[in-house]
N, C-alpha and C positions, 0 to 999 in steps of 0.2 A: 336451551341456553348454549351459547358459543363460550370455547376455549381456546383462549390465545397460546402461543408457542413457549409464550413465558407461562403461563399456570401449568402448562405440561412440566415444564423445564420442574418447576419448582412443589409439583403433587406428589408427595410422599406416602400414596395409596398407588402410586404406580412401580411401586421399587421392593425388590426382595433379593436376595442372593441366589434362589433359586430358578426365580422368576424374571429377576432385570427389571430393565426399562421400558416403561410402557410396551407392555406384555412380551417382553424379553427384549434380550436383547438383538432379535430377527426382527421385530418389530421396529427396533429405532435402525435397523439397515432400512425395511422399508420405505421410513421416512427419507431417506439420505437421498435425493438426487442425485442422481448419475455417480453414481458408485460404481463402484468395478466388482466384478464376482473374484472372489480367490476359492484356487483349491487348493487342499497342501502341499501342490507341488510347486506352487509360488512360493509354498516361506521357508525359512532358515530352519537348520536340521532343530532346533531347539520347540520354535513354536509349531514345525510340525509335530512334534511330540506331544505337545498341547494340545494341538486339533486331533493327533487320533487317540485320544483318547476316548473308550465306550460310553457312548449316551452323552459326547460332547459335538452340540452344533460350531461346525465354521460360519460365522454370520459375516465376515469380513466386513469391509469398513461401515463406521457412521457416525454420523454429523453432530461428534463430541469433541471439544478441543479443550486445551490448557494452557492459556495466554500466559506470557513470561511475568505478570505479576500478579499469578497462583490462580486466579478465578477459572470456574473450569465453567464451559457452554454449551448447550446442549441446544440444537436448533438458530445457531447465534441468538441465543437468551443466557446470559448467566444462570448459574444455577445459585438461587439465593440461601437453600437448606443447607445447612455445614452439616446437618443430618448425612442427607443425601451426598455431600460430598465425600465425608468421613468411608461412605460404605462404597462409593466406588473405588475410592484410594483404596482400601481396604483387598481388592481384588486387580490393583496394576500390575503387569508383569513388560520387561525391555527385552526383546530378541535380541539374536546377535547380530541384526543387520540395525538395531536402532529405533525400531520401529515399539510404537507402544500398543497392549493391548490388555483390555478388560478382561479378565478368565475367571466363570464361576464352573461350577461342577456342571453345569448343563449346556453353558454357551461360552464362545470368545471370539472379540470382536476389538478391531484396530479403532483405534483414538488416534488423536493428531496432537503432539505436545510443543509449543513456540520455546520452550526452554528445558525448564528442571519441570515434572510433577509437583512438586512439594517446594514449601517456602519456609528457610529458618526464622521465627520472628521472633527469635526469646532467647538470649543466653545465661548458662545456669554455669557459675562455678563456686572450686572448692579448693581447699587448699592455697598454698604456693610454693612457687618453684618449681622444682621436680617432682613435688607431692600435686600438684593441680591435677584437679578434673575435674572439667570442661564437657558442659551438656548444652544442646538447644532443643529446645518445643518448636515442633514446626504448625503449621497454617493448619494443620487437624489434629492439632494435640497431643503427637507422637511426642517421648523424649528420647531423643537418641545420645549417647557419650561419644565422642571423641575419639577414638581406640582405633586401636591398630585395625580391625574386623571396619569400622567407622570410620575411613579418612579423610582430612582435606586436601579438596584440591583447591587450585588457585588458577584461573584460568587467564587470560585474556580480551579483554571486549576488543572485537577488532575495531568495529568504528569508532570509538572513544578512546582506546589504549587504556582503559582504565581496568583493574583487578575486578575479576567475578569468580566470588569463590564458592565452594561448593562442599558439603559434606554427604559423604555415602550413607544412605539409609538402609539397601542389602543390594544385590546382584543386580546392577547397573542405571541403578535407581536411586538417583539423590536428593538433595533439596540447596536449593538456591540461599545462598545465605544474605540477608536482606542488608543494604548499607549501613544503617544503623547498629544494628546487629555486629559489622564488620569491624564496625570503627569497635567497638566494644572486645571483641578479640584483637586488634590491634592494642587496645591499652593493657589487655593482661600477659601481653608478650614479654620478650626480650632479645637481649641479641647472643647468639651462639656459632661459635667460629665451626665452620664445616668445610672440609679441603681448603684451609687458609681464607676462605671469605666470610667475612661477618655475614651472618641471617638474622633477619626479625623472624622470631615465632614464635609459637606459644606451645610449653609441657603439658601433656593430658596423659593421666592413663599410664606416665612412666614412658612415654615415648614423646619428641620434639618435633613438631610440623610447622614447616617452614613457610609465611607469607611473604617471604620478599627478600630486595636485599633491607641493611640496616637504614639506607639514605631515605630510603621511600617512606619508613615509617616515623621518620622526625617529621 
């Protein structure tokens, strides 16, 4: 019997932390077409640190990605298990050149990310005013708070000019906060004068993170 790219993508008898992706993660290099080899003396002092670690394979890249609205692909097939996703999230790590990769205790291996990894699709508060705090669930069920350790940011779409915000989940690894989601922290805001200009934002945690000026959010 034949196995299409999607029953790979989505067999959760091919996946372990110790083991990986269809029989590791040197395995899903195999698959990757025309990949490039890396040695450590390609990456950033950090993830080389990663690759030399004892009894850790460098598999360099493979043909996994994480399209800007959260689905992650493996072989261009989605991958349909939030299983299987949960436990790859679970092991992402961001160098300091930006680049994303998978690290278990035996292998690590570059992915390709179109945005954020992670998607906020759930906003959790408490409180008001300066007592507020401000939680989101992301797209695998993390809940992360708001806090100073947890920032937002607020970026800019360059082709739309429209606000894409973001909040940190640890060391340079955030999650996209979904519009729906946004408009819902724009209602728990307020406005607070800071060097003489009104800001819209919202208190979490004892601290004030700023979405904007005050006009944008009428």
């Amino acid at each position: 019997m034949t196995r299409s790219r999607k029953d790979a993508a989505n067999d959760d008898t091919t996946v372990s932390l110790d083991g990986s992706l269809a029989g590791g993660l040197a395995g899903a290099r195999a698959a990757t077409a025309g990949a490039a080899n890396l040695t450590i003396d390609d990456l950033p002092p950090d993830a080389a640190e990663w690759a030399a670690k004892p009894g850790r394979m460098l598999c360099g890249d493979i043909d996994m990605r994480i399209a800007a609205n959260g689905t992650w692909f493996y072989l261009n097939s989605p991958i349909g298990r939030k299983e299987l996703v949960k436990l790859f999230s679970s092991v992402i790590r961001c160098d300091d050149a930006g680049d994303y990769w998978l690290v278990t205790p035996a292998e690590m291996a570059r992915i390709r990310v179109d945005d954020a990894p992670f998607m906020a699709v759930e906003l959790l508060s408490e409180g008001e005013g300066e007592d507020r705090v401000v939680s989101f669930r992301t797209n695998v069920d993390t809940v992360i708070t708001l806090d100073e350790e947890h920032p937002l940011r607020v970026a800019t779409d360059v082709a739309t000019g429209e606000p894409r915000p973001y909040i940190t989940l640890k060391d340079r690894i955030e999650a996209l906060i979904v519009r729906s989601v946004f408009y819902q922290l724009i209602e728990e805001g307020e406005a607070l004068a800071i060097d003489g200009d009104d800001v819209w934002g919202v208190w979490s945690a004892g601290c004030f993170y700023p979405i904007g000026p005050v006009e944008h959010a009428e």
